[in-house]
N, C-alpha and C positions, 0 to 999 in steps of 0.2 A: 773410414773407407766407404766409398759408395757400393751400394747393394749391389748384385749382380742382376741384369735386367732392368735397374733403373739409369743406367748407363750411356750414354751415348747413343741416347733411343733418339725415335726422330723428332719431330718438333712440337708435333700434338699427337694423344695418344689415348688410347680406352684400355685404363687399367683395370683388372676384374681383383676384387678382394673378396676370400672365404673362410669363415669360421666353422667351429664344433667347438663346444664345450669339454667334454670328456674324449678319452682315446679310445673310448667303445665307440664313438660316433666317426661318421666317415664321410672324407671331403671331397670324393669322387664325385659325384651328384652334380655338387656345387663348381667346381671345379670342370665338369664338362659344359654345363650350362655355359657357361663362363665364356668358355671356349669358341661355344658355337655361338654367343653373342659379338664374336667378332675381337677378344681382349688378346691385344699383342700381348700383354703383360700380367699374369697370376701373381699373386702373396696372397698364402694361404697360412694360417697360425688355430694351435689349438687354446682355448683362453675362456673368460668369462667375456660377456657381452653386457654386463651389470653397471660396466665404467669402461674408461677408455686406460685404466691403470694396467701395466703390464704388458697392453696388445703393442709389441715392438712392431710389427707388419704394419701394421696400420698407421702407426703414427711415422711408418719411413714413406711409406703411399705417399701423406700430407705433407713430406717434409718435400715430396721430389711432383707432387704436381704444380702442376702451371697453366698458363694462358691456354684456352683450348681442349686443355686432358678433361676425361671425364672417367669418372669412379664410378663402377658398375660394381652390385651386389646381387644376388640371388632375388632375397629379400631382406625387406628393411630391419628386420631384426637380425639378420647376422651384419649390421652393421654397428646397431645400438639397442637395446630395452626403455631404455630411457627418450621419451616425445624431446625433451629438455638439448639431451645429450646432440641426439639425427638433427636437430637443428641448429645445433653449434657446429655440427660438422658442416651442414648445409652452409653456415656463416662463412666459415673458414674459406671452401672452396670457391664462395661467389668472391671472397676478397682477392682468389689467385687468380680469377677467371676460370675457374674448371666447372665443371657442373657433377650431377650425381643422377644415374640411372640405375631404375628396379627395377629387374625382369619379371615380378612376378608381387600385384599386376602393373602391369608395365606402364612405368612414369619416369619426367626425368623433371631436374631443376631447369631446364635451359630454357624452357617457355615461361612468359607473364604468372601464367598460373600453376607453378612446377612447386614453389614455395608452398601455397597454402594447399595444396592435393599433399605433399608430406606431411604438413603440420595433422590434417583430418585423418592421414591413415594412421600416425598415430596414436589420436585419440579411440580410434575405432578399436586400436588394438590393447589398448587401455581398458576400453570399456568392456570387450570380451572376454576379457579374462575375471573381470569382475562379475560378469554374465556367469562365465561358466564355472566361478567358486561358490556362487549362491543358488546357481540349481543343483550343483553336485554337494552341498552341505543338505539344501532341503530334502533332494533324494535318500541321503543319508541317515538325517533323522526320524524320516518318513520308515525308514527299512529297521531302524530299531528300534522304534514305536511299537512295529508290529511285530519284534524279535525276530525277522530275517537275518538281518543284517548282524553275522557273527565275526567276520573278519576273517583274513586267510586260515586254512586248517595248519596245524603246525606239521612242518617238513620233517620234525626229529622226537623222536621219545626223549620224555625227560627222563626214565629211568635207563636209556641206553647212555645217556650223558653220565650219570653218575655212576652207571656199572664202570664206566671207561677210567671215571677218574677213581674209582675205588679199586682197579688195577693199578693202577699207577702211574697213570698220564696224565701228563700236564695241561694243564686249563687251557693253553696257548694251540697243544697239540690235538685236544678234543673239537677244538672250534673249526680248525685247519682241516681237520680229515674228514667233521661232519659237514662243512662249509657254512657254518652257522656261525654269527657274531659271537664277541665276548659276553653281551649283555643277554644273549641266551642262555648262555654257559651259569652265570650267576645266577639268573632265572629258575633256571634248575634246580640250582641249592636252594637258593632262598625255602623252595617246600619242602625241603628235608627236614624230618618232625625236631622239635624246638634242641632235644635232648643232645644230637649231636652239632661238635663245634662245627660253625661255618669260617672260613676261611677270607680272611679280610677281603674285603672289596675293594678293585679293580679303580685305577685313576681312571678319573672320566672327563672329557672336554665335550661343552655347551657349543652347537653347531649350529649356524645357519644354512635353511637351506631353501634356494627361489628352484621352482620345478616348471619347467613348461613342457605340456606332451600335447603332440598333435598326431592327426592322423596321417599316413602316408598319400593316401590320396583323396579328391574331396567328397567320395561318395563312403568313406570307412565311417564306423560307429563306434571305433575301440577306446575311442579317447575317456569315454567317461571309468569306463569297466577296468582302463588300465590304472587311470587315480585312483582309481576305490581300492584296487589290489595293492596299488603303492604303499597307498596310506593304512592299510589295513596292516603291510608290517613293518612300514615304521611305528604303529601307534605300539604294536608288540614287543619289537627289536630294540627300539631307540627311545620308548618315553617321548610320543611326540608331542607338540604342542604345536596348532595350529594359528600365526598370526595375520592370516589373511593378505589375499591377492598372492595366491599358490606361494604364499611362506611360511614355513615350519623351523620350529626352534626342537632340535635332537640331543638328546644324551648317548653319546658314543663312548664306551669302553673301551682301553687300550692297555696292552703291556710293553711296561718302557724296557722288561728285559732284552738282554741281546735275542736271547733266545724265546723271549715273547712275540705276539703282533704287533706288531706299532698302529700308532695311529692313523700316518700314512695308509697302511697295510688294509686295517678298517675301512676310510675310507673310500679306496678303490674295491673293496667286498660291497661297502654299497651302494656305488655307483653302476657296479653289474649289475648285481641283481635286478635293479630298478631299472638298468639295461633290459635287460632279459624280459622283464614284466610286459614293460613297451613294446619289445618284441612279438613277444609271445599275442598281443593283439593289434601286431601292425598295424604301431605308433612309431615315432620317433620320440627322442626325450631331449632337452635340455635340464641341464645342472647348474644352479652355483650355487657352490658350497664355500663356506666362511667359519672360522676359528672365535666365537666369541668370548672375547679374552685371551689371555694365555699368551700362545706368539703371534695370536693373526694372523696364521696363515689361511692359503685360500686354495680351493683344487678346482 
């Protein structure tokens, strides 16, 4: 069935497309810009921007443009992360005749030089992020050289967690009501002195995660103070491991009981809070998060 709005539109046409990563983020913004750029036609989807897998919006956009239409985005990255990717799309569209316009800064394919001004921004965007994981690693080491650098303070007493579960609450319910991960929960135990039994450990799945946080607007500072807060509890919460160009490899804890947390559940706890973190020094955040191993799944 043909989409609604891609329908019996009229002959040529400026279609706006908007992404968010996670359901904490909000496509209002993008979505007005959109607007006020003049787009008969919006498809908006929530998805990773990592691949063009799963983004159904997107790939109905390409299947319904033609001679004349032109695909308008925010910016280049809620279109793709990938230099690779923005340029196959760019292929696709010069083979329908449509072209592709960025409002922000504002460029399109439809002139001589439309092509190679995508290919440079980017690389530009490539390379800033590589900029901005090697000053925030050096700030990093530089802060615990000189033992500043202690990591976030912890939000929960370890002995309030064991008083809880030495009442008689469940690992699942301690986590829920203190709003602390599983892998806190165990944290807790694990220092309980050698003599009393600990209680088996928690299934865990190996997580990918690409983070991108920027600032809200272009005079903010928050962006580096909100990585450091990020990474400060993932390195606590999740066992991180940093694989460079803003990706981290996580151990998430989960309970497969009905009346556990799931993984899912997980998940979406840390997507807020790293919500929240960004917030709290008006940034925005992007997520993709990946399943390594197991069922591959993706949020």
């Amino acid at each position: 069935m043909t989409p609604t709005g891609l329908r019996n539109r009229r002959a040529t046409a400026r279609i706006g497309y908007a992404r968010v990563s996670t359901t904490d983020q909000d496509l209002d913004i993008q979505i007005g810009r959109l607007k006020n750029a003049g787009c008969e036609i919006i498809r908006s989807e929530t998805g990773s921007g990592a691949s063009r897998s799963g983004r159904t919006e997107l790939e109905t956009i390409m299947q319904f443009m033609h001679t004349g239409d032109e695909l308008v985005v925010l910016r280049l990255d809620r279109l793709g992360r990938s230099t690779r990717d923005v340029l196959n799309l760019v292929h696709e569209l010069d083979e329908k005749g449509a072209s592709l316009r960025i409002l922000e800064p504002e460029v399109t394919t439809a002139g001589d030089m439309g092509r190679m001004v995508i290919t440079i921004l980017g690389m530009v965007a490539d390379m800033e992020l590589k900029f901005i994981k090697d000053r925030q690693r050096a700030g990093i080491e530089a802060a615990r050289a000189e033992g500043v650098y202690k990591g976030r303070k912890k939000n929960v007493d370890d002995d309030e967690i064991r008083r809880r579960l030495a009442a008689g609450a469940s690992k699942a319910r301690v986590a829920r009501d203190l709003k602390v991960s599983r892998m806190t929960v165990y944290r807790a135990l694990d220092i309980i002195p050698s003599q009393t039994k600990l209680p088996e450990k928690p299934p865990t799945a190996s997580i990918a995660l690409h983070l991108i946080i920027e600032n809200f607007n272009k005079r903010g500072r928050g962006r580096k103070p909100a990585r450091e807060r990020i990474e400060a509890m993932l390195e606590r919460d999740y066992a991180m491991v940093k694989n460079g160009n803003c990706d981290y490899k996580l151990t998430v804890a989960y309970d497969p009981d009905p009346d556990g947390i799931s993984l899912d559940e997980e998940i979406q706890s840390l997507l807020s809070e790293m919500f929240n973190i960004a917030e709290s020094y008006n940034c925005s955040m992007e997520a993709d998060i990946y399943e390594v191993g197991g069922q591959q799944r993706s949020w």
